[in-house]
N, C-alpha and C positions, 0 to 999 in steps of 0.2 A: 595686074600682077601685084602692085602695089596696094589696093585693095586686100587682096588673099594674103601677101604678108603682114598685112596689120591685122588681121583676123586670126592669125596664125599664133601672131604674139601676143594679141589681148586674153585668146586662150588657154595659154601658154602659163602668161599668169595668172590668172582666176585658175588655174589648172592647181599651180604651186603655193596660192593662197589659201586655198582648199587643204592643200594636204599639211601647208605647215599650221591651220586651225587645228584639224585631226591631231595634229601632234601634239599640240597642247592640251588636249584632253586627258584630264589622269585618267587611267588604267582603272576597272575596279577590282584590285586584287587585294586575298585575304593573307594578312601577314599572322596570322596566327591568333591577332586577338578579336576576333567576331568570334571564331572556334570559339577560342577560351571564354569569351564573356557569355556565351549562351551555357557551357559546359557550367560556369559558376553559379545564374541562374536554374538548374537543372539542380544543383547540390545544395543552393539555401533551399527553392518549394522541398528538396527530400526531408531536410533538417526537418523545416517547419512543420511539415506532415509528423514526422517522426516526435517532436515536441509536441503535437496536438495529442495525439495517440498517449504518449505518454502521462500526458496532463489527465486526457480519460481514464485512464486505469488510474488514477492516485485515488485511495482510501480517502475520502472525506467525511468526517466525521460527524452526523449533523444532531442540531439540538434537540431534534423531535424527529420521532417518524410514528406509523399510524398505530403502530404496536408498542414503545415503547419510550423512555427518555432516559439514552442512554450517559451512563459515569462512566469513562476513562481513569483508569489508573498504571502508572506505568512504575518501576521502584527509584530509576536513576532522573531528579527531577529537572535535570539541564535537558536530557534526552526527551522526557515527558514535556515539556514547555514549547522545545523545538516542534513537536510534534501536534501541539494543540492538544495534548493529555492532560490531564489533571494529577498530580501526584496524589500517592498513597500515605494515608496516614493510619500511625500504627494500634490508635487505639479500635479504630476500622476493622484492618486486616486479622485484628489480635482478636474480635469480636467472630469475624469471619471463621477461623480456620479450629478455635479453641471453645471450649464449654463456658470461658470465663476467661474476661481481660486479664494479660499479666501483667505484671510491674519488675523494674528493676529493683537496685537498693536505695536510688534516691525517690524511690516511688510514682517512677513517670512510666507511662505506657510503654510496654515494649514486643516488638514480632517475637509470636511463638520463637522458642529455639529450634524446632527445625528448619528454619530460613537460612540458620548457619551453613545449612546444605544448598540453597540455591544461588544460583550464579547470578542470575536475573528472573525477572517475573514481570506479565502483564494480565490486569484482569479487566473484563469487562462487564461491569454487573448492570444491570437494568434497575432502578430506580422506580420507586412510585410499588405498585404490587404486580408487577412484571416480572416473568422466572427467566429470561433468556440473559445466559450469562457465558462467558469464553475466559478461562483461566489459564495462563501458559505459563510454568516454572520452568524454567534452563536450571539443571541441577549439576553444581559444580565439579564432584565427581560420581559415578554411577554405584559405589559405594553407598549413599545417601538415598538411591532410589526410592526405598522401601519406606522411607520415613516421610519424606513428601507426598508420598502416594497417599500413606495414609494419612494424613489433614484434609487431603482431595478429595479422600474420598469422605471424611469426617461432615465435609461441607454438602458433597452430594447426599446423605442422609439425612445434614440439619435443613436442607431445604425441600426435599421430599417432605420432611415430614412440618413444614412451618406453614398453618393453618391458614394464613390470612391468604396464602395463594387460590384457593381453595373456595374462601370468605367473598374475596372481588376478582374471583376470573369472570372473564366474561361469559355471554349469553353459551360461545359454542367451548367452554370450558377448554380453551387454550391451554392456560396456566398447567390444568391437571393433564393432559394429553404431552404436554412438552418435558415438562417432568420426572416423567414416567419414562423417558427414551435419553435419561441425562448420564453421562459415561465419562469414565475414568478412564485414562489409557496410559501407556506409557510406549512413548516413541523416540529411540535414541537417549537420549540423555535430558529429553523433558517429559513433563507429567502433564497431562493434556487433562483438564477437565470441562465439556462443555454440554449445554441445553441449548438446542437451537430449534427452532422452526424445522430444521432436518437434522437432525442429530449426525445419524448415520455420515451424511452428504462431510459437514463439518469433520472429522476421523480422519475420512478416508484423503480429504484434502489437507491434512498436516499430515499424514504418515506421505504420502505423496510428496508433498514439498521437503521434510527432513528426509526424503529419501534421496532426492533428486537435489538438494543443501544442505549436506551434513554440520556444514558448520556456522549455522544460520543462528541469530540471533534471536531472543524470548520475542522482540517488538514484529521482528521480517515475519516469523511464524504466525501470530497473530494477525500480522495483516494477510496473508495468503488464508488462515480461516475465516477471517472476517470478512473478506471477499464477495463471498457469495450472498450478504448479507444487505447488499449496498445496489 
């Protein structure tokens, strides 16, 4: 009998030592931050994703490609710097858009007078004897249209007709084919002049973004034509 009660009690307690182990066992419950730190996890990869994507789409500008070596010029030259543009300068642009440089009265180069009309402007000429070029005037008020238009289009004529494109186009006469398809427009409150590898394609992708951004900026406009470019 004595026996059986000692067996009874050694049980008894390896029974109660048993359960007060168990009880010291923490629990594995979630108080909320496992949730949260996978949930934060979950919202940096989106960022990162979203910052990748991003970085893809940014317009980079490069010093060479197989067709051209493209000049940057933008008119505001904190904005152009930011940007990795090149600023414009006036005896350039005065060359560009006129039959002949002008001068002020201390006789230093000056932008035609109808730039008075433009609000901002970016061009992008091709360098070397390459015709692919993308012109965007932001014209201050619509007023002024008519007069921007026409240096735009002064410039689509001077370059139709300037020989040396003509002299070193290549073997499948690029230069003359690209050309020949170069276009004036006018879209909202800017004066669009461009030659591209797809003319057409370029147009329809600035009438499309100032349509879908009316209040878009000469530089945003440009990089949305210049887009398809890259």
């Amino acid at each position: 009998m004595k026996k059986i009660l000692i067996i009874t009690l050694v049980a008894c307690f390896a029974l109660a030592a048993f359960t007060a182990c168990a009880g010291n066992t923490p629990a594995v419950t979630d108080n909320g931050e496992t949730t949260k730190a996978a949930g934060t996890n979950a919202e940096t990869a989106e960022a990162t994703a979203e910052a990748t994507t991003a970085a893809q789409q940014e317009i980079v500008v490069p010093d060479a490609t197989l067709h051209y070596v493209p000049a940057e010029e933008y008119a505001d030259k904190a904005t152009a710097e930011a940007n990795g543009l090149k600023t414009a300068d006036n005896s350039n642009i005065s060359s560009m858009f006129k039959e002949s440089v002008q001068f002020d009265e201390n006789w230093e180069v000056k932008l035609p007078d109808e730039f008075t009309k433009i609000d901002s402007y970016v061009f992008r000429v091709a360098q070397g004897q390459y015709i692919e070029e993308i012109t965007i005037m932001k014209v201050a008020d619509e007023s002024g249209i008519n007069e921007v238009k026409a240096i735009a289009e002064y410039r689509l004529n001077k370059q139709k007709n300037n020989p040396d494109f003509k002299l070193y186009d290549d073997k499948d006469g690029t230069n003359a084919k690209m050309i020949d398809t170069g276009k004036v427009v006018v879209i909202g409150n800017f004066v669009v002049y461009v030659v591209t590898e797809n003319t057409e394609v370029s147009v329809l992708r600035a009438q499309k973004y100032v349509q879908d951004n009316p209040g878009c900026s000469a530089y945003e406009l440009y990089k949305a034509v210049a887009k398809e470019l890259f």
